[in-house]
OpenMM code with the backbone's topology and positions (N, CA, C; nanometers):
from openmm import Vec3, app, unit

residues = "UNK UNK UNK UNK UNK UNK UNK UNK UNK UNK UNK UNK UNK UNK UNK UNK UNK UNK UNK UNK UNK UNK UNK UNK UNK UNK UNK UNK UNK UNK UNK UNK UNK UNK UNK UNK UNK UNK UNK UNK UNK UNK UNK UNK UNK UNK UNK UNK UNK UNK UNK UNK UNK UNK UNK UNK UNK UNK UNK UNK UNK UNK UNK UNK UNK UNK UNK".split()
positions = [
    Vec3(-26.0563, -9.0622, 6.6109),
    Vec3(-26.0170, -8.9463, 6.6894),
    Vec3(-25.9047, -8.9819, 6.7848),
    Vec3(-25.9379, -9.0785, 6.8799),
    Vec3(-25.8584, -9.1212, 6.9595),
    Vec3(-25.6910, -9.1753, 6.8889),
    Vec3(-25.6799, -9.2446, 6.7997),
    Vec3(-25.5852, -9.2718, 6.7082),
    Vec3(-25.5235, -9.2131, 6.6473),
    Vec3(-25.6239, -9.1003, 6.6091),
    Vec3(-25.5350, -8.9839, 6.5966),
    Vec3(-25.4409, -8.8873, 6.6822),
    Vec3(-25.4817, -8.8990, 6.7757),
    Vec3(-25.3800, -8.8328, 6.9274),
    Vec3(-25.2989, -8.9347, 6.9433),
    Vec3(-25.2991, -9.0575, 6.9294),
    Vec3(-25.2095, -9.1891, 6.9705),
    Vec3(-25.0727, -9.1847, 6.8865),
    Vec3(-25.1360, -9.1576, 6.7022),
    Vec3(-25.0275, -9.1170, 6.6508),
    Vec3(-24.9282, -9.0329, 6.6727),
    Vec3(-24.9901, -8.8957, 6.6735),
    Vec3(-24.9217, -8.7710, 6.7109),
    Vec3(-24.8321, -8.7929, 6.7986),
    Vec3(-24.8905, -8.8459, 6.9444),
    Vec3(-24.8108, -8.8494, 7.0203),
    Vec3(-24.6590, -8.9798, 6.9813),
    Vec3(-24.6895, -9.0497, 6.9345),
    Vec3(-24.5697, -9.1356, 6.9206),
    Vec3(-24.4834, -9.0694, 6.7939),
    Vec3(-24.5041, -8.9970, 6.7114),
    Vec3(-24.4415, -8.9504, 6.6300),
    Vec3(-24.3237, -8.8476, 6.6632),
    Vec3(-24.4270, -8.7574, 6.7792),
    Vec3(-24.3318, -8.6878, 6.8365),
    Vec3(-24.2739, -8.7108, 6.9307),
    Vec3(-24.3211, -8.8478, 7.0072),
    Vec3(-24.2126, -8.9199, 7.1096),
    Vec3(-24.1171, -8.9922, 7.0133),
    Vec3(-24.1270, -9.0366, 6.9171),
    Vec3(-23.9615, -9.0963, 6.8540),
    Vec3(-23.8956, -8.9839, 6.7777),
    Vec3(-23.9222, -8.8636, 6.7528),
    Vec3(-23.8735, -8.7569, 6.6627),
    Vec3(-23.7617, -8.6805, 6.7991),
    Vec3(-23.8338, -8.6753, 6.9345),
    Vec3(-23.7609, -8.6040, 7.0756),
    Vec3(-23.6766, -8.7425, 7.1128),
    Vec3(-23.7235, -8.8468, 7.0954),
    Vec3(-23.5920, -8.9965, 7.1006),
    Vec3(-23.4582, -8.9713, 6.9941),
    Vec3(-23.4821, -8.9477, 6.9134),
    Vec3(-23.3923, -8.9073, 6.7733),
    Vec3(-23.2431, -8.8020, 6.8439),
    Vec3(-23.3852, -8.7118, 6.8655),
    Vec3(-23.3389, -8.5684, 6.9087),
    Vec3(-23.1887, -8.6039, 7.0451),
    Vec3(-23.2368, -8.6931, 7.1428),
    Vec3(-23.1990, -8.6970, 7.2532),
    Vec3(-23.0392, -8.7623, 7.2497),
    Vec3(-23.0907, -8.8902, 7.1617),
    Vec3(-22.9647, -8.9748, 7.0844),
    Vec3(-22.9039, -8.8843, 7.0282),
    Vec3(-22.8865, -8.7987, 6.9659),
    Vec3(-22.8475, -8.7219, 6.9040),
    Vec3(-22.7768, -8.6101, 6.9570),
    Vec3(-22.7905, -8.5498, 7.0811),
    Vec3(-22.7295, -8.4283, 7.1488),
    Vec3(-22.6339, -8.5402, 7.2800),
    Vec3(-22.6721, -8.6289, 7.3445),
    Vec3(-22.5719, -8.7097, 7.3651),
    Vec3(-22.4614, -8.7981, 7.3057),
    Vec3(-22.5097, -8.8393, 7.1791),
    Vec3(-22.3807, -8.8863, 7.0793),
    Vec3(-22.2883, -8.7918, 7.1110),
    Vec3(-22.2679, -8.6659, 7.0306),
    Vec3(-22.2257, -8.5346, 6.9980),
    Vec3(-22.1437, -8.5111, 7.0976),
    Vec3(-22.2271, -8.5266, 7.2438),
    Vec3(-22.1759, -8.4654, 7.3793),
    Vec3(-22.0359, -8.5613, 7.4034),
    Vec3(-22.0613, -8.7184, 7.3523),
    Vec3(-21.9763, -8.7878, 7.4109),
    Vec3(-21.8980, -8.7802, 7.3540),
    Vec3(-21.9290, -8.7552, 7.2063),
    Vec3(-21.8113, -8.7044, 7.1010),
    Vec3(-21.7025, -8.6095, 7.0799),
    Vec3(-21.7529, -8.4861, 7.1813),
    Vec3(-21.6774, -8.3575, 7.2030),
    Vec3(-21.5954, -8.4013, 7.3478),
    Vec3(-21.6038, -8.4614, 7.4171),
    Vec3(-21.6083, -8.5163, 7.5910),
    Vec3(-21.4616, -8.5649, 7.5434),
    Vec3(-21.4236, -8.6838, 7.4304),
    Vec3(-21.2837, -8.7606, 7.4110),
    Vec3(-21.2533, -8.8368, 7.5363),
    Vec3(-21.1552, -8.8753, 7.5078),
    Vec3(-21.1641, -9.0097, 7.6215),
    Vec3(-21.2056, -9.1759, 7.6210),
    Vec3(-21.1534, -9.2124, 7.7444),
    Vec3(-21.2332, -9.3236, 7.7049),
    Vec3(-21.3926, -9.3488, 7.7033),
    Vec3(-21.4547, -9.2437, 7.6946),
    Vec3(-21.5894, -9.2248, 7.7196),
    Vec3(-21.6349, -9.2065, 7.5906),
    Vec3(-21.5728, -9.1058, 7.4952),
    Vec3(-21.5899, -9.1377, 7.3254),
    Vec3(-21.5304, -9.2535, 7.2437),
    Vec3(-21.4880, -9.3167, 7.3070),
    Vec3(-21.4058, -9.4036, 7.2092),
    Vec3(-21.5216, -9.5323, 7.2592),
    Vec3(-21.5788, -9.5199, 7.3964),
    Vec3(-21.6613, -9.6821, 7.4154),
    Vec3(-21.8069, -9.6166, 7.4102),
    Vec3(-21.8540, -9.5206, 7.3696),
    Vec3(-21.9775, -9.4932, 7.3211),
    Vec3(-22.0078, -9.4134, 7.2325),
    Vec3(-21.9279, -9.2941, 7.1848),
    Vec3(-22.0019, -9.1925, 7.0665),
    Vec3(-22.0368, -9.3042, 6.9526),
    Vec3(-21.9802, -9.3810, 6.8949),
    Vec3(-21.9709, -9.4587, 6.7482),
    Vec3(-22.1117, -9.5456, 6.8135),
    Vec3(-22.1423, -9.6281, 6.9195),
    Vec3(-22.2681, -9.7299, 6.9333),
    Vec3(-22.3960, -9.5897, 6.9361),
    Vec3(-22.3711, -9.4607, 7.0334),
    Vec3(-22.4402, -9.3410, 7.0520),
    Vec3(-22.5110, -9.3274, 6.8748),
    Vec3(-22.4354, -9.3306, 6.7956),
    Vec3(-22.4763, -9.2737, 6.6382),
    Vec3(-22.5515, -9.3353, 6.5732),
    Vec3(-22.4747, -9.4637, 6.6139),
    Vec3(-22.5631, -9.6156, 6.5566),
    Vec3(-22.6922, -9.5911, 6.6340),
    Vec3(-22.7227, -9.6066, 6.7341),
    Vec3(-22.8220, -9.6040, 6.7718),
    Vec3(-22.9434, -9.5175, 6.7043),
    Vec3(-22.8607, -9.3769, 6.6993),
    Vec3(-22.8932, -9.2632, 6.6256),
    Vec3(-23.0213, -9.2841, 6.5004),
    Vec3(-22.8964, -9.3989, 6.3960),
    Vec3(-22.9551, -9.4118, 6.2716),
    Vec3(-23.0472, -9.4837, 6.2551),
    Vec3(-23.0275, -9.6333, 6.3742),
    Vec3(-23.1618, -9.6791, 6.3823),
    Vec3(-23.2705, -9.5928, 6.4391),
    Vec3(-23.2853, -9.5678, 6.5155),
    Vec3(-23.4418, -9.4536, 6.5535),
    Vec3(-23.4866, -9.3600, 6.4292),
    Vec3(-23.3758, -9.3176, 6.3576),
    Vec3(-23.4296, -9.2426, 6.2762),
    Vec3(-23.4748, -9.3345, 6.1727),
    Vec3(-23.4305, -9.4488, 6.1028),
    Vec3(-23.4556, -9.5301, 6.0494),
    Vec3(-23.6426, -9.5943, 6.0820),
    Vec3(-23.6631, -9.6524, 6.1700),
    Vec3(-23.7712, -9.6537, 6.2137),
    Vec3(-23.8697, -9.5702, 6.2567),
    Vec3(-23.8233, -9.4183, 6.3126),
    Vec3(-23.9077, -9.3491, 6.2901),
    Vec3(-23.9296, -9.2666, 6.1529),
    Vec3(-23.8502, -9.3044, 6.0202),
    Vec3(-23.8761, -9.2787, 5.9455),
    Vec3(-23.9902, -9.3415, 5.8973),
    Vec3(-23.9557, -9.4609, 5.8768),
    Vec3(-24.0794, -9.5874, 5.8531),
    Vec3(-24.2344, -9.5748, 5.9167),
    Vec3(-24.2062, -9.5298, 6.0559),
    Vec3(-24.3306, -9.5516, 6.1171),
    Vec3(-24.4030, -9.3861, 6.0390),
    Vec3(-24.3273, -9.2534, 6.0397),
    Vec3(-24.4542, -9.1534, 5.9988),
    Vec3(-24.4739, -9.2068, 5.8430),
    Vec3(-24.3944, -9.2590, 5.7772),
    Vec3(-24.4710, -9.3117, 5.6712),
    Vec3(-24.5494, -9.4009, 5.6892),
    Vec3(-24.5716, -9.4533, 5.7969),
    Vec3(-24.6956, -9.6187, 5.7599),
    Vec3(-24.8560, -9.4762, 5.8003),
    Vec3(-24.7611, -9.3855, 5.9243),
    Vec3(-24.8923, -9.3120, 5.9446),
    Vec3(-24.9416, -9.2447, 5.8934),
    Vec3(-24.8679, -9.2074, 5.7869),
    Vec3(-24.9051, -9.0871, 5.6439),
    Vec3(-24.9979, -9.2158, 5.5570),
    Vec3(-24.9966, -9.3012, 5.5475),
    Vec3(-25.0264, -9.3555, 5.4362),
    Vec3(-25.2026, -9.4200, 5.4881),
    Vec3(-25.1603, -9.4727, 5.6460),
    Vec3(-25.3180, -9.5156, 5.6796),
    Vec3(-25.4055, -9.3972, 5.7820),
    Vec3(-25.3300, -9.3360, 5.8249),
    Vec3(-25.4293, -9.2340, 5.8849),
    Vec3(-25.4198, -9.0962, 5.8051),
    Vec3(-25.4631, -9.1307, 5.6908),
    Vec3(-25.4621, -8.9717, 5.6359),
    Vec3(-25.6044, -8.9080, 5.6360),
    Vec3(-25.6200, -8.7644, 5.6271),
    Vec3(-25.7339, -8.7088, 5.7192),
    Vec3(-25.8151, -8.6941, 5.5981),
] * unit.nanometer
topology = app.Topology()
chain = topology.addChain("A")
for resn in residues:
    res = topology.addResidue(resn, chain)
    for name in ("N", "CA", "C"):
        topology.addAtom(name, app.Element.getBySymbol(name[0]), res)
């Protein structure tokens, strides 16, 4: 039971991490400057890793906590 709320909650704390990386990339991206040029491109990267790992992680949780 408890593990089951533990999941949830981290699933949707790295899915709103994703999210966050994601509307600041963009922001710094539209911004130009030297402010896009020394962060939108690391902003994206970052991006792909979180999604990368939170891809991984709802699959490990699909696979061992299934109901």
């Amino acid at each position: 039971m408890l593990t089951g709320i533990i999941v949830k909650v981290l699933s949707i704390t790295l899915l709103i991490a994703v999210g966050i990386v994601l509307v600041l990339g963009i922001g710094t991206l539209f911004k130009g400057g030297k402010t896009s040029k020394k962060y939108s491109n690391k902003l994206m990267q970052l991006r792909v890793l979180l999604q990368f790992v939170a891809i991984i992680l709802l699959i490990i949780f699909a696979y061992f906590f299934k109901d």
